[in-house]
C-alpha positions as CSV (number, residue, x, y, z in Angstrom):
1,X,-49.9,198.8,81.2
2,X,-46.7,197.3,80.4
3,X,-45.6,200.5,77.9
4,X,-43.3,202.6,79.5
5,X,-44.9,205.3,78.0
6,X,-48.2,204.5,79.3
7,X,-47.0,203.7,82.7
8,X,-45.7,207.5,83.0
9,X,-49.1,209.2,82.5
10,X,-49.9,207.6,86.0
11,X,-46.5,208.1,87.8
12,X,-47.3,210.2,90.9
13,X,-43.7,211.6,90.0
14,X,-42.2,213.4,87.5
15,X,-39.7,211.3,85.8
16,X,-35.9,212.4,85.5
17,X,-35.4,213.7,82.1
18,X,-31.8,212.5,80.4
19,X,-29.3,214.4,78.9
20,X,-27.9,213.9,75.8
21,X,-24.9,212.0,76.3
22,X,-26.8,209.7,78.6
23,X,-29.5,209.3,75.2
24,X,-26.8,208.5,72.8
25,X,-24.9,206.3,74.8
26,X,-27.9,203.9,75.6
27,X,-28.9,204.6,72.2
28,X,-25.4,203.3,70.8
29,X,-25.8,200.4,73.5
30,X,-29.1,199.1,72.1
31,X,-27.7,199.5,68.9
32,X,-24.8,197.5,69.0
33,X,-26.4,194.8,70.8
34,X,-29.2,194.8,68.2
35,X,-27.0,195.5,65.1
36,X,-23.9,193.9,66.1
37,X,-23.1,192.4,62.6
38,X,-24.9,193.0,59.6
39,X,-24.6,193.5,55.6
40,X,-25.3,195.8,53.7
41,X,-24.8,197.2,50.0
42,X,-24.6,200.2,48.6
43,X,-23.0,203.2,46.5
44,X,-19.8,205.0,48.1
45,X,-19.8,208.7,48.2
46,X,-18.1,211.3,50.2
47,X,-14.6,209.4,50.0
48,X,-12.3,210.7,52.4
49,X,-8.8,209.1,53.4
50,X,-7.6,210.8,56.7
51,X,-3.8,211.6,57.6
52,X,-4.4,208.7,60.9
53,X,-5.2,206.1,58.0
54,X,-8.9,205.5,58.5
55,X,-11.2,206.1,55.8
56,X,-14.6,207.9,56.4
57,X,-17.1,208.0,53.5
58,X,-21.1,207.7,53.0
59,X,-23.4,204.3,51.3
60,X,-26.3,205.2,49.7
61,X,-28.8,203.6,47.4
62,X,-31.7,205.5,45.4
63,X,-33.5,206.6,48.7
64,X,-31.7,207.1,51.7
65,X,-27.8,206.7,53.5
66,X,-25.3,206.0,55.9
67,X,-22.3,207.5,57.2
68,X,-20.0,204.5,57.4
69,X,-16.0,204.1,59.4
70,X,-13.4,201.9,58.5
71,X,-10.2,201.8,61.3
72,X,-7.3,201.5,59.7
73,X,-6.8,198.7,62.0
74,X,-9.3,196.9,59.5
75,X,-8.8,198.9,55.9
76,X,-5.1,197.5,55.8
77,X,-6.9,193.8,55.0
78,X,-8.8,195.5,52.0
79,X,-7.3,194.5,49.4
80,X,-8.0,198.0,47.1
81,X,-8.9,201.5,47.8
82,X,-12.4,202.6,47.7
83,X,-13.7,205.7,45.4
84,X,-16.6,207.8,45.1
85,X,-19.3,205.8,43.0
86,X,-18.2,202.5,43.8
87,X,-20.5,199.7,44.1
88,X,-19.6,197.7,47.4
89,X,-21.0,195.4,50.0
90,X,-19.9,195.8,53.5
91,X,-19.9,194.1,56.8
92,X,-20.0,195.7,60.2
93,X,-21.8,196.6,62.9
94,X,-24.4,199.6,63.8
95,X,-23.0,202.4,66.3
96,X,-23.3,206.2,67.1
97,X,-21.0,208.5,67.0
98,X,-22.2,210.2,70.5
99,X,-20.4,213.7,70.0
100,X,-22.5,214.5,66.8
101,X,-25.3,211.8,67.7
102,X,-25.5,210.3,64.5
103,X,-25.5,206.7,63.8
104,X,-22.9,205.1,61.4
105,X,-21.6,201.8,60.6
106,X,-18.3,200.6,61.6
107,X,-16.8,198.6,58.8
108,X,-15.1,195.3,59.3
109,X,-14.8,194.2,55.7
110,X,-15.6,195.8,52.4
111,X,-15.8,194.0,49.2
112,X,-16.1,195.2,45.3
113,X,-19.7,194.3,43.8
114,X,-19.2,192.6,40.1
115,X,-16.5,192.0,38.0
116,X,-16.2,196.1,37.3
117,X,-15.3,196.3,40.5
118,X,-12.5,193.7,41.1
119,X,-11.1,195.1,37.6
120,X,-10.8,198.6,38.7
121,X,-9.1,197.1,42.2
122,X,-7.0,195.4,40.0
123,X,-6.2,198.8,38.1
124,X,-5.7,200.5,41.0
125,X,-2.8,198.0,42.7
126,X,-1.3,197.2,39.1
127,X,-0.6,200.9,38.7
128,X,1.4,201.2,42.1
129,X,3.6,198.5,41.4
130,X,4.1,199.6,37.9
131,X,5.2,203.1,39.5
132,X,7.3,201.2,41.9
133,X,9.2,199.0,38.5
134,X,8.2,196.0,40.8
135,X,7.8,194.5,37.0
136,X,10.9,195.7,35.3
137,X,12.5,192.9,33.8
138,X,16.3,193.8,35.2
139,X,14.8,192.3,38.6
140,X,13.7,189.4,37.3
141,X,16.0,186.2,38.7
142,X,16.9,183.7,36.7
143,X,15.4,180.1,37.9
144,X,18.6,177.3,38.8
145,X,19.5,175.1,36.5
146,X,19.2,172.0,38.1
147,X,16.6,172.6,41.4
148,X,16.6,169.9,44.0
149,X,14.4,171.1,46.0
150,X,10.8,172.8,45.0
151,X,8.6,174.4,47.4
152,X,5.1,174.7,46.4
153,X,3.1,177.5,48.2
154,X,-0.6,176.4,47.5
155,X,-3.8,174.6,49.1
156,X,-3.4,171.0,50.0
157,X,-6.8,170.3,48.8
158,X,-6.8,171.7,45.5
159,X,-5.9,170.5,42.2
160,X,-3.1,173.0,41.5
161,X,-0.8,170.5,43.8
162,X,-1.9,167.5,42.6
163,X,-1.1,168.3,39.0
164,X,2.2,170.0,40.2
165,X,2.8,166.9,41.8
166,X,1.6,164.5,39.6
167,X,3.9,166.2,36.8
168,X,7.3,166.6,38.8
169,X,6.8,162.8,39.8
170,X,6.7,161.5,35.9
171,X,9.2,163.6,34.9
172,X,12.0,164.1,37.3
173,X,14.0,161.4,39.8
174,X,15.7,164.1,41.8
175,X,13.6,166.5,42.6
176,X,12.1,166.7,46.0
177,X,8.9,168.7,46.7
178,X,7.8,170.5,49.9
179,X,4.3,171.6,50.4
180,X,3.8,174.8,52.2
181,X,0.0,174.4,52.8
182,X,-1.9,177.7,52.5
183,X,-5.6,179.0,51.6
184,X,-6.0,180.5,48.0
185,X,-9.4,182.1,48.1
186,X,-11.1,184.1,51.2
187,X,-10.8,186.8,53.3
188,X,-7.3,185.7,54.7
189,X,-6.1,183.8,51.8
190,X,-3.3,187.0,50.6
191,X,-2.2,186.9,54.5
192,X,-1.5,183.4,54.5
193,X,0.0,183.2,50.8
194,X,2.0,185.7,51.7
195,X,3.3,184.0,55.5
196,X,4.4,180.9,53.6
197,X,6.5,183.2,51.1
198,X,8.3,184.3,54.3
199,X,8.2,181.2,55.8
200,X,10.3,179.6,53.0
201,X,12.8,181.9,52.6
202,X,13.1,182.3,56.5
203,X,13.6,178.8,56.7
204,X,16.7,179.0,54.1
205,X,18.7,181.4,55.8
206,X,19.6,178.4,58.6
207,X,19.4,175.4,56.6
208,X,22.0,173.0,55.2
209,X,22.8,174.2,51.5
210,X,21.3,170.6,50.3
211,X,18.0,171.0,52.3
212,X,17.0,174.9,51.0
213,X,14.7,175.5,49.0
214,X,16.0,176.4,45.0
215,X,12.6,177.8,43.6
216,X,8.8,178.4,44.6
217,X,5.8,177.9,42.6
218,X,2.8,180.4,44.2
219,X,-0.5,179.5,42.5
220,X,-3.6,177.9,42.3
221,X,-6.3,176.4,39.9
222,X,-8.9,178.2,38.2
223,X,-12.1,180.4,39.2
224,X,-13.4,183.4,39.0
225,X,-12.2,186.9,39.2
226,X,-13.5,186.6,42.6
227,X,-12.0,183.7,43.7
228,X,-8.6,184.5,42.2
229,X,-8.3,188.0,43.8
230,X,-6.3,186.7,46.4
231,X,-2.8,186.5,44.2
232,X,-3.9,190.3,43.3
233,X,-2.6,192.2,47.0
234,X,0.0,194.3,46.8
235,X,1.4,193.4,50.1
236,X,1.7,189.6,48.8
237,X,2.7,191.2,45.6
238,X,5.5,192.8,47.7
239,X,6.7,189.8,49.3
240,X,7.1,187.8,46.5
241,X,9.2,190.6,44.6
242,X,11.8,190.5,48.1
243,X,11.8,187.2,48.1
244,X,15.3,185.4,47.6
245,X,14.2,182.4,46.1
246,X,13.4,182.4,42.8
247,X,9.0,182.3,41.9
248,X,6.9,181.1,39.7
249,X,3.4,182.2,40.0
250,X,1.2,179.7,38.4
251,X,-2.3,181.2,39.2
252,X,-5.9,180.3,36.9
253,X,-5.8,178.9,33.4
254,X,-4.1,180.4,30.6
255,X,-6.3,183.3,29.9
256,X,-6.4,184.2,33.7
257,X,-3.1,187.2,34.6
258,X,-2.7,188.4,38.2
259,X,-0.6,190.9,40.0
260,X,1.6,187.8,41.1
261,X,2.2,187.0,37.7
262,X,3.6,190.2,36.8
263,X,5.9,190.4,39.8
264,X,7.1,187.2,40.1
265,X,10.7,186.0,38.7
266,X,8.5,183.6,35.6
267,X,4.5,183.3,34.9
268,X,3.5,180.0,34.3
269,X,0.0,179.7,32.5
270,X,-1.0,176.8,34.6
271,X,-0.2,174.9,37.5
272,X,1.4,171.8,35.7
273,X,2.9,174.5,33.4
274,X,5.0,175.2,36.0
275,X,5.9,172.0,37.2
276,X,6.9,171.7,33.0
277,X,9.3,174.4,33.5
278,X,11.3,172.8,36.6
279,X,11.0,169.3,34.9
280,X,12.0,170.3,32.0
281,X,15.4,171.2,33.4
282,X,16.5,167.7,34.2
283,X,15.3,166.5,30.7
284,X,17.5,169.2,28.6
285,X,20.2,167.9,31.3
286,X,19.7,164.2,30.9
287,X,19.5,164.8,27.1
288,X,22.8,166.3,26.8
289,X,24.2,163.6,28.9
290,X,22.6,161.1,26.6
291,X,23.7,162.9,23.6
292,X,27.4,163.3,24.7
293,X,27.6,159.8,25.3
294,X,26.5,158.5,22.0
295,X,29.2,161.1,20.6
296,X,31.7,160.1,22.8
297,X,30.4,156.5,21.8
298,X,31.1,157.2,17.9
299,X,34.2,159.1,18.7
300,X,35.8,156.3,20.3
301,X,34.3,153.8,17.3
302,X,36.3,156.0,14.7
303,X,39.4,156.6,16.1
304,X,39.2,152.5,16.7
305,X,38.7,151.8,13.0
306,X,41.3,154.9,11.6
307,X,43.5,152.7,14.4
308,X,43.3,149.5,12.5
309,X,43.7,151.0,9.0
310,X,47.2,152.5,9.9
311,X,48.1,149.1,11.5
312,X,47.3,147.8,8.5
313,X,49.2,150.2,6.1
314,X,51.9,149.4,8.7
315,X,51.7,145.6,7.7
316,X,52.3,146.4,4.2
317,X,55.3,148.9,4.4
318,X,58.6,148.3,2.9
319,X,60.4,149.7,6.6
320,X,59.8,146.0,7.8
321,X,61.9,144.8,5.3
322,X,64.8,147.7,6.1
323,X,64.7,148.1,9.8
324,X,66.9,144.7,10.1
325,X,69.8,146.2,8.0
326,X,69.7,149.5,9.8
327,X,69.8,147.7,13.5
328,X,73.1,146.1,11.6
329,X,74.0,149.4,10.5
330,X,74.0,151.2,14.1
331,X,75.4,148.5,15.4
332,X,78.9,149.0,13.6
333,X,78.5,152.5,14.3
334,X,78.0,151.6,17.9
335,X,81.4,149.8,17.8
336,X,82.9,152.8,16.4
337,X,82.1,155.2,18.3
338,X,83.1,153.1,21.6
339,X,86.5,152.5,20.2
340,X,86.9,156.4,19.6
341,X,85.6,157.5,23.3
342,X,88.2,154.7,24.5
343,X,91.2,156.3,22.4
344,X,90.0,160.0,23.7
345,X,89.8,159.2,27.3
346,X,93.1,157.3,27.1
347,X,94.8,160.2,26.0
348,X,92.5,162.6,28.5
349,X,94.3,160.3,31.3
350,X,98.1,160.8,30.0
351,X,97.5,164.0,29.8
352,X,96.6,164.6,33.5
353,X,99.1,162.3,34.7
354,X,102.0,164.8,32.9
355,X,100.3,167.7,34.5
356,X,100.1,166.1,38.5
357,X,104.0,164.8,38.1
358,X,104.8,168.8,36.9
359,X,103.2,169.8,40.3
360,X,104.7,167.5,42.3
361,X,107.9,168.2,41.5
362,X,106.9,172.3,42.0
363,X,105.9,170.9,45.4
364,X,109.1,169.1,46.4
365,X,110.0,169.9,50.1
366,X,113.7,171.2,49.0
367,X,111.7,174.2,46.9
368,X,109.2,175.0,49.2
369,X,111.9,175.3,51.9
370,X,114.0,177.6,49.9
371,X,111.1,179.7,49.0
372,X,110.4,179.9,52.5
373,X,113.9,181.6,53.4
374,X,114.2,183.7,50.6
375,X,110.7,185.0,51.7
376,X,111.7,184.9,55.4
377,X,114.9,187.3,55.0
378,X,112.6,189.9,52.2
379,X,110.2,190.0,55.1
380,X,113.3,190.9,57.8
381,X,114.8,193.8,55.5
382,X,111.4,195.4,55.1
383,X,111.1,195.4,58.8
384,X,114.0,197.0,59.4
385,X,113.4,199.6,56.8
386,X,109.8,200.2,58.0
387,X,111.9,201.0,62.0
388,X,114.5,203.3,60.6
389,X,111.4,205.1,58.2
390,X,109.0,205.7,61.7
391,X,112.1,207.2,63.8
392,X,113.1,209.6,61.0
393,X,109.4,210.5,60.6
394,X,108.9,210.9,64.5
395,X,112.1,213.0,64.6
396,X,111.4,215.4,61.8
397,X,107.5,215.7,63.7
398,X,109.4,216.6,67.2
399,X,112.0,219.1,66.0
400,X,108.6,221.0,63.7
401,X,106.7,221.0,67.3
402,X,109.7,222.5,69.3
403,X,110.1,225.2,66.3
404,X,106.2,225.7,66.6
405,X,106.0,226.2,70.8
406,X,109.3,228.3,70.7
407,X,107.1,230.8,68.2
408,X,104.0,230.4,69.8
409,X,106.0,231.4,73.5
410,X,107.4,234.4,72.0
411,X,104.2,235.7,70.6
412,X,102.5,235.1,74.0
413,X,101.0,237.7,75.7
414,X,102.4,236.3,79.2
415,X,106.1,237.0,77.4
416,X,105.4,240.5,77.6
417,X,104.1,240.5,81.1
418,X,107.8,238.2,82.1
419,X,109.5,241.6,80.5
420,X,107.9,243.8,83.0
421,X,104.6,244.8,81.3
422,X,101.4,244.7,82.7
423,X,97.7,244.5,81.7
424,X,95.3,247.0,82.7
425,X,91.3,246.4,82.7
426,X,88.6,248.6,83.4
427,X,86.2,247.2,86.2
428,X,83.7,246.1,83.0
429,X,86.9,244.2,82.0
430,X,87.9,246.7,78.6
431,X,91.6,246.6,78.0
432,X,92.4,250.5,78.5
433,X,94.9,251.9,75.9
434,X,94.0,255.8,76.2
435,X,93.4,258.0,79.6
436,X,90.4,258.8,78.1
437,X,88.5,255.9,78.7
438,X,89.1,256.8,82.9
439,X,87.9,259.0,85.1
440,X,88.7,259.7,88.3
441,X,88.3,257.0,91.0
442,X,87.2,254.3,88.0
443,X,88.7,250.8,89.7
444,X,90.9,249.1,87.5
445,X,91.9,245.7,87.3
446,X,96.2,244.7,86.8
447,X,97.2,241.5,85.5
448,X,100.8,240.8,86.1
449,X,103.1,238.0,85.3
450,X,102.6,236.7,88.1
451,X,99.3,237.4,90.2
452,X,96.0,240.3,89.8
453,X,95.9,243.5,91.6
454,X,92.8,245.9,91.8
455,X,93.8,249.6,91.8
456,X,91.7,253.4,92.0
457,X,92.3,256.0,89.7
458,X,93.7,259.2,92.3
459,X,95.1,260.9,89.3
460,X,95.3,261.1,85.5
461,X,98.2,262.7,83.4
């Protein structure tokens, strides 16, 4: 009797029943362990994307379903958002949600059946980025002229890099590649694409400015929709728009487009496409060079030969035969003209020696000496005139000053009080002129010529 079940009908005891929370949570144990990663495929329905960021949504096929969780610790690696009536296959493992004690699926990774599918994912991301002008043209940077230095993000392995390199070898001498090795398909492939973006343009920011990086080609060979899905994330998509340096997104053959095509700086149809395009830089460059050489080449030939032809002419021209006769010519005129600045410098110098004996004899020691005197006793004269004119002035000014204190003394009020007068105050200090401004025992205040008195008022008349 090795059946639980069995064995109970013969327990002497009665067996402790569980509760419900106990039930579920071995129920959830057995489960996990059992069911701990498995695949399944069905329809979505029920599609419901919460405010935390998980999604919560039910897989069904013609018969029966599942409730199904994805964390939004894991949805942020799906590459698209699910929708009711989606076709999908999912990975995961078995659980139960204890509170409600139903059993659900936890999803780890959700993937679009068929080609439908990855088109309508496709759809879905293209139209965000449209909304978001990540493909307007006005951001699209120019490539540099003349790169030095070409980083290609792509698989070591593949033939994308080969061909890039294989192209940018033949074609160029100065261009130096670096290979920022990264996986183009898979489940982490858009994580990894989109490190090396980062990587690149980290690694500019502190590197000489002959060492960074001038553009990026981001790409791959062909596949299928499938395999190429990886250059369709938005978040790589993202990157690649912020990056500084310039992209090219080289992804599939010519009839294959993705989302990195569209947002990167120029879309390449093919790997070595893009490898064209940066080669093909130093070749317009090297064929100018070539081209301005072989004009500069048959500039210099006919200036050369219009050289010699007026050498020539030069040979046969009748001034050969006249130039002797006019070197004759100036020559006598030479002569003449000498002779002439002789005669005027001649007369230049009689001249100035009749104008210095003039001033010496203006100079002569006897007439300087005379003007001296003559000066000296104009000069004593003034003197004495300028002595007599200051005491005049000063007497006039005293005898106006004495006139000017004699009428200012007879006008003063301390005149009056010399006469015998006096000046009476009230106590406020008033001048009284009238009885009328005192009254009886007011104190007044006497000013005499000489010396104050202070007085009472015992009676008024």
């Amino acid at each position: 009797m090795t059946s639980p079940l069995l064995q109970s009908l013969f327990d002497d005891e009665e067996r402790r029943p569980l509760t419900i929370s106990e039930l579920n949570e071995q129920v959830k144990g057995e489960l996990e362990r059992r069911f701990s990663s498995v695949w399944i495929e069905g329809e979505i329905s029920d599609f419901f994307d919460a405010n935390s960021g998980h999604w919560y949504f039910s897989l069904h096929d013609s018969d029966s379903q599942i409730k199904a969780a994805c964390y939004k610790s894991n949805n942020w690696r799906i590459r698209f958002k699910p929708f009711d009536g989606l076709q999908v296959r999912v990975r995961g493992k078995l659980t139960v949600y204890e509170p409600r004690g139903e059993y659900q699926i936890l999803v780890e990774s959700l993937e679009p059946v068929g080609e439908g599918a990855i088109k309508i994912a496709f759809e879905q991301v293209k139209a965000k980025l449209e909304k978001d002008r990540l493909f307007d043209d006005e951001f699209k940077r120019p490539l540099p002229y003349f790169p030095r230095r070409v980083g290609v993000v792509t698989s070591p392995n593949g033939a994308a890099f080969h061909d890039i390199l294989n192209v940018l070898t033949r074609r160029t001498k100065s261009v130096s590649i670096v290979l920022i090795p990264t996986r183009v398909q898979g489940e982490t492939a858009p994580k990894e694409i989109r490190e090396a973006v980062l990587r690149a343009n980290e690694f500019n920011k502190s590197a000489q400015e002959n060492e960074k990086i001038d553009v990026l080609i981001v790409g791959r060979g062909g596949g299928s929709a499938e395999d190429l899905s990886a250059f369709n994330e938005e978040h790589l998509a993202r990157t690649i728009f912020s990056s500084e340096i310039p992209v090219i997104s080289a992804v599939g053959h010519e009839i294959d487009f993705s989302i990195s095509d569209m947002v990167a700086d120029v879309r390449a149809p093919t790997p070595s496409a893009a490898a064209e395009v940066v080669a093909g830089k130093e070749e317009d460059i090297e064929a100018f060079i070539v081209q301005q050489m072989r004009d500069l080449f048959r500039i210099a030939e006919y200036k050369i030969e219009n050289a010699k032809n007026e050498v020539r002419e030069l040979s046969f021209s009748t001034v050969f035969g006249e130039f002797p006769q006019r070197i004759k010519d100036w020559r006598y005129e030479i002569a003449d003209i000498d002779e002439r600045i002789l005669d005027a410098v001649e007369a230049g110098l009689k001249s100035r020696s009749a104008n210095l004996v003039q001033l010496k004899t203006r100079l002569s020691p006897v007439k300087l000496a005379s003007n001296i005197g003559i000066r000296k006793t104009r000069l004593a004269i003034l003197h004495q005139r300028k002595a007599s004119a200051v005491r005049e002035l000063c007497s006039r000014k005293d005898e106006s000053l004495k006139i000017a204190m004699a009428s200012l003394d007879a006008l003063s009020p301390l005149s009056v009080l010399n006469r015998g007068f006096s000046l009476t105050k009230s106590e406020k200090g008033d001048i009284l002129r009238d009885t009328k401004n005192v009254e009886m025992n007011d104190k007044l205040k006497i000013r005499l010529a000489n010396g104050k008195l202070e007085a009472r008022v015992e009676k008024i008349d």
